[in-house]
Z-matrix of the N, CA and C atoms (Angstrom, degrees):
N
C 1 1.453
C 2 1.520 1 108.27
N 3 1.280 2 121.85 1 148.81
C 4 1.384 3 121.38 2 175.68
C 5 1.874 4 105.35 3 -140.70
N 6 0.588 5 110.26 4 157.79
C 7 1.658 6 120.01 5 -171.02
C 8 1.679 7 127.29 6 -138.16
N 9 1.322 8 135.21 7 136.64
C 10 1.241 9 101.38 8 170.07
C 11 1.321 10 82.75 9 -149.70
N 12 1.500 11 120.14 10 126.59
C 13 1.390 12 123.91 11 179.07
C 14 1.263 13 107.88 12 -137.51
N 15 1.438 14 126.19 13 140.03
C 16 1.531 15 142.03 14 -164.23
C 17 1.779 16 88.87 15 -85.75
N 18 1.467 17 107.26 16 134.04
C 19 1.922 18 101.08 17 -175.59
C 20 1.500 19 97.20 18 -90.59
N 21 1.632 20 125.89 19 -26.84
C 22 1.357 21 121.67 20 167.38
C 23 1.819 22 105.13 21 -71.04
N 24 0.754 23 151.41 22 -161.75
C 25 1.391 24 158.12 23 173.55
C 26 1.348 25 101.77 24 44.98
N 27 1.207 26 130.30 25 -66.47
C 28 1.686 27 141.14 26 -139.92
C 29 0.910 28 115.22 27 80.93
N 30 1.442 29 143.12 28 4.48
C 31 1.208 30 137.45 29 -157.38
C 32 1.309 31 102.13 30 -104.15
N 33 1.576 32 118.92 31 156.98
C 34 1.611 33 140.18 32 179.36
C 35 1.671 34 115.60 33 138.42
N 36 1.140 35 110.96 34 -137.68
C 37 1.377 36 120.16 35 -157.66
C 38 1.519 37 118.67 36 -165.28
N 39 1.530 38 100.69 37 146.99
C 40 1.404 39 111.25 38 -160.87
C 41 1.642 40 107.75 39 -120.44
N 42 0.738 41 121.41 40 127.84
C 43 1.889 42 124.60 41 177.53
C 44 1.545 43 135.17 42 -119.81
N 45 1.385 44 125.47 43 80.04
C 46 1.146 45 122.15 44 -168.03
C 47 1.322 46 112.59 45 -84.11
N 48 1.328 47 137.19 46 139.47
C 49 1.346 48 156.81 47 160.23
C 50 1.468 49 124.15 48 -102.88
N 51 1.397 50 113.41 49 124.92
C 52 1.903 51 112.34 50 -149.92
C 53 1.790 52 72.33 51 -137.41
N 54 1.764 53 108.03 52 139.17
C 55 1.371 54 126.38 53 153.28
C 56 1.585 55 94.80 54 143.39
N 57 1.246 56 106.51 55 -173.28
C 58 1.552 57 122.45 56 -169.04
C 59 1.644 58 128.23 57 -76.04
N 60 1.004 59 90.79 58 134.70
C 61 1.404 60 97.03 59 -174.09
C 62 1.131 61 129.16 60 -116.54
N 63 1.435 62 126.19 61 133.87
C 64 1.930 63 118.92 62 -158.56
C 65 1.792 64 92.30 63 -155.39
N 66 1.084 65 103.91 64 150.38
C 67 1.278 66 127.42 65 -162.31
C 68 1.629 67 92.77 66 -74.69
N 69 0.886 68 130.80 67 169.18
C 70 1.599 69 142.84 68 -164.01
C 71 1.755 70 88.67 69 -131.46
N 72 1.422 71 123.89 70 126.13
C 73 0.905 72 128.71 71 -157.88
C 74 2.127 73 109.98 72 -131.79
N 75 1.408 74 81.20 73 -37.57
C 76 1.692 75 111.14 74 -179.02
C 77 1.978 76 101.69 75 -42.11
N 78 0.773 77 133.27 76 147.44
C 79 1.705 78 143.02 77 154.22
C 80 1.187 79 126.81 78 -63.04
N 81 1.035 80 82.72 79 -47.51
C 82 2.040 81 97.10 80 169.06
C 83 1.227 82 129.18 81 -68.78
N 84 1.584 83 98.44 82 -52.66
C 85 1.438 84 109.47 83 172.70
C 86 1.567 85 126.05 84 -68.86
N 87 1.524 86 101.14 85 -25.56
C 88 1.545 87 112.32 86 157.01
C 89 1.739 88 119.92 87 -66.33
N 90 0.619 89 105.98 88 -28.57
C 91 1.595 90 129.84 89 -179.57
C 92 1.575 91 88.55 90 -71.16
N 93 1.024 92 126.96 91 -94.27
C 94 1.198 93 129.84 92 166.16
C 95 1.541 94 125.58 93 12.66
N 96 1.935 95 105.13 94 -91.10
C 97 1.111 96 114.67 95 173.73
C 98 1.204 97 126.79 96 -64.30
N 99 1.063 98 112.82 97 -14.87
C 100 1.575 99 112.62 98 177.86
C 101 1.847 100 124.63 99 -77.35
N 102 1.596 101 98.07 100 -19.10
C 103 1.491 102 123.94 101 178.79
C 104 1.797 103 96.08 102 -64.83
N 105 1.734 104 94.21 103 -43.27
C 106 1.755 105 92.99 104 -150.24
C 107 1.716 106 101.58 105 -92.11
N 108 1.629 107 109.88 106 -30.06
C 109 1.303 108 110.29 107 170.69
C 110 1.241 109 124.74 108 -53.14
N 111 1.840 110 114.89 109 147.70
C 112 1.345 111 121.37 110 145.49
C 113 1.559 112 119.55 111 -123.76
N 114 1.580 113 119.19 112 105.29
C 115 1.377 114 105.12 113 177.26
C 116 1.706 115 118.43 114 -67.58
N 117 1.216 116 89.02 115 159.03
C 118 1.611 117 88.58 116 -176.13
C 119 1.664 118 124.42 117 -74.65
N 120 1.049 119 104.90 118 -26.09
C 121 1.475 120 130.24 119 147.90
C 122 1.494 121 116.69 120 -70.74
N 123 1.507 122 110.91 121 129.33
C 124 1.352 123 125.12 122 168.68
C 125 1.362 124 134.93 123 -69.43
N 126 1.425 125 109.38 124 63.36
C 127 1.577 126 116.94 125 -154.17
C 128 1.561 127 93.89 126 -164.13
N 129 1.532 128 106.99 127 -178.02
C 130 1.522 129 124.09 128 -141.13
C 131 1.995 130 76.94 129 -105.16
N 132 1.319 131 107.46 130 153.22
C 133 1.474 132 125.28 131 173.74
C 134 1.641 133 94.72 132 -82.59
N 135 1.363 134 121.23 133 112.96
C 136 1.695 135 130.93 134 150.90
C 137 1.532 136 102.82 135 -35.50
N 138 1.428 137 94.13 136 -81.23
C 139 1.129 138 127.46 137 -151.28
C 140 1.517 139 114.28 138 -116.03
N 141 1.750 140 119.75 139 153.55
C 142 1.090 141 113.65 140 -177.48
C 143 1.533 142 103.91 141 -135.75
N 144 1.410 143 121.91 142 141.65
C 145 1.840 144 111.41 143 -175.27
C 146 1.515 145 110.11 144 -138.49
N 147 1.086 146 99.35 145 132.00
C 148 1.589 147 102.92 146 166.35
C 149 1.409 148 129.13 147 -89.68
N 150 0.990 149 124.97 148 146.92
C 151 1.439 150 113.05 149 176.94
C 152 1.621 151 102.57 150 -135.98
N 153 1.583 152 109.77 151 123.05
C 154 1.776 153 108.49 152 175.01
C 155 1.289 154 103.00 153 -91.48
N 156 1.327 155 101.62 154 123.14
C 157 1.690 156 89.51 155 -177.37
C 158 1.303 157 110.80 156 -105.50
N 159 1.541 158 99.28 157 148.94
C 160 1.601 159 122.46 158 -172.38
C 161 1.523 160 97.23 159 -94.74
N 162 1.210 161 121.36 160 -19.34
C 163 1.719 162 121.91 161 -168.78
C 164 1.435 163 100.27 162 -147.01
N 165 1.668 164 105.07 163 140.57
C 166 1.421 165 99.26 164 171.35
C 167 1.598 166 83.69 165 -143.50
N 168 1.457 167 112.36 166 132.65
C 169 1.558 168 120.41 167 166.38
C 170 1.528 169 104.34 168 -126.66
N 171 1.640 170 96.09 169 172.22
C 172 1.625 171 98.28 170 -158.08
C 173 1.659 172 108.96 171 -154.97
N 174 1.278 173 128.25 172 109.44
C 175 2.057 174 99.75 173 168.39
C 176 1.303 175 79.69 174 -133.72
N 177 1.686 176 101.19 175 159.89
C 178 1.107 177 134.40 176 -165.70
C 179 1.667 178 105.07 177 -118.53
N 180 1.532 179 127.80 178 103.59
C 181 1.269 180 120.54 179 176.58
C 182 1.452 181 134.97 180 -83.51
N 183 1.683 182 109.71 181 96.84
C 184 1.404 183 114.07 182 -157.43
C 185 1.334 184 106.74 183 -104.29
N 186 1.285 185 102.89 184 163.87
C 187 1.969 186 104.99 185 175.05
C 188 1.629 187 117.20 186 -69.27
N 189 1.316 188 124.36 187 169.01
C 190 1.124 189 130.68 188 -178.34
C 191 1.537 190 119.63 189 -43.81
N 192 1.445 191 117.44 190 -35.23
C 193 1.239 192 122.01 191 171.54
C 194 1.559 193 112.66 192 -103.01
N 195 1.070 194 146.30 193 34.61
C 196 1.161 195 156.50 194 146.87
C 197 1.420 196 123.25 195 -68.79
């Protein structure tokens, strides 16, 4: 799930992602994500995961006239 909501307004959007998930194991591909990642925490990535998703849902929280 990822989220990004304004705490003044309430407004933004929510994104769930549903399917399998397996650790990314490859060198390269670690190499990779780690170039493009930013954890949100100020620290080194453990671990890295993929998820193929079978489902992707989504709402967007807009104001009354939106």
């Amino acid at each position: 799930e990822a989220d990004a909501i304004d705490p003044d307004t309430h407004l933004g959007w929510s994104v769930v992602v549903t399917g399998y998930a397996r650790l990314v194991t490859d060198p390269r591909e670690l190499a990779l994500y780690e170039s493009l990642l930013r954890p949100w925490l100020n620290r080194t990535m453990e671990h890295t995961v993929r998820i193929r998703p079978d489902l992707v849902t989504g709402i967007a929280l807009v104001g009354d006239d939106g």
